[in-house]
N, C-alpha and C positions, 0 to 999 in steps of 0.2 A: 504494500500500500504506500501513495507516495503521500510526504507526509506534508500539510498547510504549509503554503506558504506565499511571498506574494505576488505569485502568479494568479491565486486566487482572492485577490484585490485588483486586479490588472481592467477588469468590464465597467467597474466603476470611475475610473477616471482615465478623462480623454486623453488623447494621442499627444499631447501640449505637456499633460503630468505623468506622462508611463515612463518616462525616462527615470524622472525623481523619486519617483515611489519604488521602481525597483533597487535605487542607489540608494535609498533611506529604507529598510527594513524597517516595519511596525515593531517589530519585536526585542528592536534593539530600543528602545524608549517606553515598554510596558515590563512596571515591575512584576517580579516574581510570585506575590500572590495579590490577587486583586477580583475585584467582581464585574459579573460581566453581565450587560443587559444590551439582548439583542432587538434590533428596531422593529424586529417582523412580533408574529405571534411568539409565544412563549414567554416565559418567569425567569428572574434572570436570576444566574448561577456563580456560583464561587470557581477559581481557578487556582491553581497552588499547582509551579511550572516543577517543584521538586517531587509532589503527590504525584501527578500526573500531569507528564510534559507532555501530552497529546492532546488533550484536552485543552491546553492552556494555549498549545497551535491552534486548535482548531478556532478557539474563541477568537485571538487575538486575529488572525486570518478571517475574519468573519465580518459581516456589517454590524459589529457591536460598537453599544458605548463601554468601555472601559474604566469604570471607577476605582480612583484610586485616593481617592480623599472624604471622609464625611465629618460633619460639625465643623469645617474650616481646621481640624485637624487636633479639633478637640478631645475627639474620641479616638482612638487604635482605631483602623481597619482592622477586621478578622469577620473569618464566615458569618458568624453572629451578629455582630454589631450592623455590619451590610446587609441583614434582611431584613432588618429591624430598622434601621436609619430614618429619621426623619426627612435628613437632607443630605444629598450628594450636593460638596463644594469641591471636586476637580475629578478630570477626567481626559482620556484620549477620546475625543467626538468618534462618532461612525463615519468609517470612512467614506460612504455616501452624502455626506451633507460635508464632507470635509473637502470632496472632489466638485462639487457643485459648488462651494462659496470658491475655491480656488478659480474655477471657470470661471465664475461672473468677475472674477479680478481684469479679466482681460488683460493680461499687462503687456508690456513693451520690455525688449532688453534691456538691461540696466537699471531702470525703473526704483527707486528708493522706495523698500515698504517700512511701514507701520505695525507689527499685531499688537491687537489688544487681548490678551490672556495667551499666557506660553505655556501652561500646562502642563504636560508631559517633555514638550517640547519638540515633537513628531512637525508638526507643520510650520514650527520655524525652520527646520531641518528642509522640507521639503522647497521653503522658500528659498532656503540657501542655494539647494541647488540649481532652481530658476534664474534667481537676481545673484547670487555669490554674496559672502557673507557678510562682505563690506556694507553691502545694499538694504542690509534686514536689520531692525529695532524690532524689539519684543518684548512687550510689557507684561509682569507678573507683580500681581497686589499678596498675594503670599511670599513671604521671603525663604522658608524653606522650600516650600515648589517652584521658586526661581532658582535657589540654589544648587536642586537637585537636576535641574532641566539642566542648567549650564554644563554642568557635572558631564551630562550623557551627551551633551553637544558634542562636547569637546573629547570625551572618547569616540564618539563617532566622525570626527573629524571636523566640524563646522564651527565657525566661532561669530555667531551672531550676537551685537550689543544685547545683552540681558540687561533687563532695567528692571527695579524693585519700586512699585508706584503703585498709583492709583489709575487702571488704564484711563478712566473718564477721564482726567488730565489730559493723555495720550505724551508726547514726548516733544516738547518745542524744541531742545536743544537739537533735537536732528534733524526739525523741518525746515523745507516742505518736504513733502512725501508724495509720490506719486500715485502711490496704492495705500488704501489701510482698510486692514482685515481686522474684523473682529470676533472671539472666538466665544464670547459669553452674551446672554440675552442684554437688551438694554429696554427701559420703558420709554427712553426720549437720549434722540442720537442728541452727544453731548454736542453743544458748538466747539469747543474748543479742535475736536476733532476737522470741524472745517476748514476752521482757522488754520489748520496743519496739513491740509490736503492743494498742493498746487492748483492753480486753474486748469478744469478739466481732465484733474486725477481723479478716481474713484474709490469710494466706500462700499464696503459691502459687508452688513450687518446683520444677524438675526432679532428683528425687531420684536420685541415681546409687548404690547401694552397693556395685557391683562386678558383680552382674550386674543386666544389662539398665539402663533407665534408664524413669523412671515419670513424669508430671507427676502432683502430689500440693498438693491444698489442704486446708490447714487451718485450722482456728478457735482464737483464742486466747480464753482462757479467765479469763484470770488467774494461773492456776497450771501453767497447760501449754495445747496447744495438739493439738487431735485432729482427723482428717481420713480422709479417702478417695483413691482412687488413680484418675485422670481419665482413662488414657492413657499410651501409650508414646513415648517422644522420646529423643534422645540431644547431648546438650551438651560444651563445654570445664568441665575440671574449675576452680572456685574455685582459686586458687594455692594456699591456705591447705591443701588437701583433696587435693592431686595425690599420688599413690601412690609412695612413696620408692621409689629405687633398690635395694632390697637386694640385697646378694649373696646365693645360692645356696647352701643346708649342702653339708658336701662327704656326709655319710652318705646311704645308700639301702638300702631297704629293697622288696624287692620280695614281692609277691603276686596271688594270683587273684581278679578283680573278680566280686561274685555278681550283682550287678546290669549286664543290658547298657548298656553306658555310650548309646547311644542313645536308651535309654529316661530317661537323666536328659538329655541336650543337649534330647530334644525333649519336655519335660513339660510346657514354659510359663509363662505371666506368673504364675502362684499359687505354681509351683514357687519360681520365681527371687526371690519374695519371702520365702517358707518360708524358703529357704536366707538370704536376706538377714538375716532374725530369730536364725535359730537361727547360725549359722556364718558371723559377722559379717568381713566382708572379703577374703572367698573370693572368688575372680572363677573362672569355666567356658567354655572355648574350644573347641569342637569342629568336626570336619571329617570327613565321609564319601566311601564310595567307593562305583560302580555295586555292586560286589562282596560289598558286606556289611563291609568291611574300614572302622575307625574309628579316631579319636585326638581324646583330649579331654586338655588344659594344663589344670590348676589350681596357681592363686598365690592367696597371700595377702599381707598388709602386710609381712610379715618374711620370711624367708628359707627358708618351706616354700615346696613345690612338690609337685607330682605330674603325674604323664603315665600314662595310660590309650592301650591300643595292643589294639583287636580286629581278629585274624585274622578275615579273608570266609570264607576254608575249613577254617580248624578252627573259626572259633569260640569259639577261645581267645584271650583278655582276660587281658594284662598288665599291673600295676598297678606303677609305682616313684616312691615316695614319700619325701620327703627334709623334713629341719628338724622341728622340734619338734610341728610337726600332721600327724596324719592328716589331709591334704586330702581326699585322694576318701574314704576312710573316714568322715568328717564329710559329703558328699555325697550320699553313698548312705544313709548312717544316716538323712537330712534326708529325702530322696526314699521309703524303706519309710516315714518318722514321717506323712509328706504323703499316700502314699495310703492308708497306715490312718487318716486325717481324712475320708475319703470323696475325694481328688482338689479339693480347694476352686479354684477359682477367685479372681483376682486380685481381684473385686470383695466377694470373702470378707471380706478384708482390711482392717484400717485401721491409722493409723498414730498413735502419740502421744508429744510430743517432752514430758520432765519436766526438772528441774536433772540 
């Protein structure tokens, strides 16, 4: 049997990254035991390359995400803590959404990049061998996972600027930048990022607003930066950008929904943008039953909430809404404004980041 390796990563990324990816092995940047959560169906599993080095090929050769950090590094990784985790804060992306944001890079030879999160440090690697090393800045807001990344650079041979920051900052001492990639979700592309992008270099970010999450590139301009929406993907949030804790208003307010809450869970990538625009930092959770029977969560940044509760046999849509927004009120209002636009699609859409 021949055993994983990255030949079979080779369909996911185009003719432009087949060179680099086979000069950068995945596996020379994913540590020895670490948990694996593949993009397709299935639960994701433990890898331990001393347990079983076969398994830990096959993962690592796979379209998985790779975690190798949770609590920000508060907690040990170990089997247990990783099925249990609240939160994964670092990881090697799937190489499928790592070969599509490289695409959308479109870049030129020479071209000076930007990353935002180095991670593991796999695809500063990869950039190296596009632009050479000289070309590549790569920012990591943990300082032992910058550490460690540089560590494997430079046994793998590439010596790209490691910087220990805040990537929302991004890196002025080495701009402008031609390119700038970023590897972590963001809820609002920072400006300073533009400010650091030459005229008519490119961004290419996984925008997260709360719902859904977009891959989004855009052109800078000089004065701002406008773009289009590539795709669906979903990322670890920027530290800077992670959704505070609030507490819960204690008032409630309750009412009848006129809108079947179904009809907004399942409207779509146009919707989810809509709502993104208009009703900025709303997030939408929903869950159905054979029955007809529904319940859709909405939060926002501060301490509204709502819960949406439809009866299968009445019929009847309970709405109780608390803190200073009408959450589902701003949903539904979002959702009649969307389909009196004619139902636009997500390609409808573009995006423009100003001061």
């Amino acid at each position: 049997m021949v055993s994983p390796g990255p030949n079979d990563l080779a369909h996911l990324a185009s003719p432009e990254w087949v060179e680099a990816l086979h000069a950068v092995s995945r596996e020379q940047f994913i540590p020895g035991a670490a948990w694996a959560a593949p993009l397709g169906p299935g639960p994701g599993y433990w890898i331990d390359r001393a347990a079983d080095p076969e398994l830990w090929r096959r993962a690592v050769y796979s379209d998985s995400v790779i975690v190798t950090q949770i609590d920000d590094g508060a907690t040990d990784l170990t089997e247990k803590t990783a099925s249990q985790a609240a939160s994964f804060t670092s990881s090697s992306s799937a190489p499928s959404n790592i070969f599509e944001f490289l695409d959308l890079l479109e870049p030129y030879s020479g071209d000076r990049v930007l990353e935002i999160g180095t991670g593991t440090g796999w695809t500063a690697a990869l950039l190296c061998v596009r632009f050479g090393s000289n070309n590549v800045t790569t920012v990591e807001v943990d300082e032992q996972i910058a550490k460690q990344a540089a560590a494997t650079l430079d046994r793998a041979g590439y010596a790209p600027t490691v910087v220990v920051g805040d990537g929302t900052e991004g890196w002025p001492e080495g701009a402008p930048y031609d390119r700038l990639h970023v590897t972590c979700g963001v809820r609002e592309i920072p400006y300073t990022w533009v400010e650091q992008t030459r005229p008519g270099g490119v961004i290419v970010a996984p925008w997260m607003p709360g719902v859904g999450g977009h891959k989004v590139r855009l052109t800078a301009t000089g004065e701002c930066a406008v773009g289009r929406f590539r795709g669906t993907c979903g990322y670890m949030m920027v530290r800077a950008q992670r959704r505070p804790g609030a507490s819960l208003a204690d008032d409630e307010r309750e009412s009848v929904a006129r809108v079947d809450p179904r009809r907004v869970t399942r409207a779509g990538r146009g919707f989810e943008v809509a709502l993104a625009g208009v009703a900025p930092g709303v997030t939408v959770a929903g869950s159905e039953s054979a029955d007809g029977s529904s319940m859709v969560v909405l939060s926002d940044l501060g301490p509204s909430h709502a819960l949406v509760r439809r009866d299968g046999a009445s019929r009847r849509t309970v709405v109780t809404q608390r803190g200073p927004r009408n959450l589902w009120d701003e949903a539904e209002e979002t959702y009649l404004t969307w389909v009196g636009w004619g139902e636009p699609g997500i390609d409808r859409f573009g995006l423009t980041v100003t001061p």
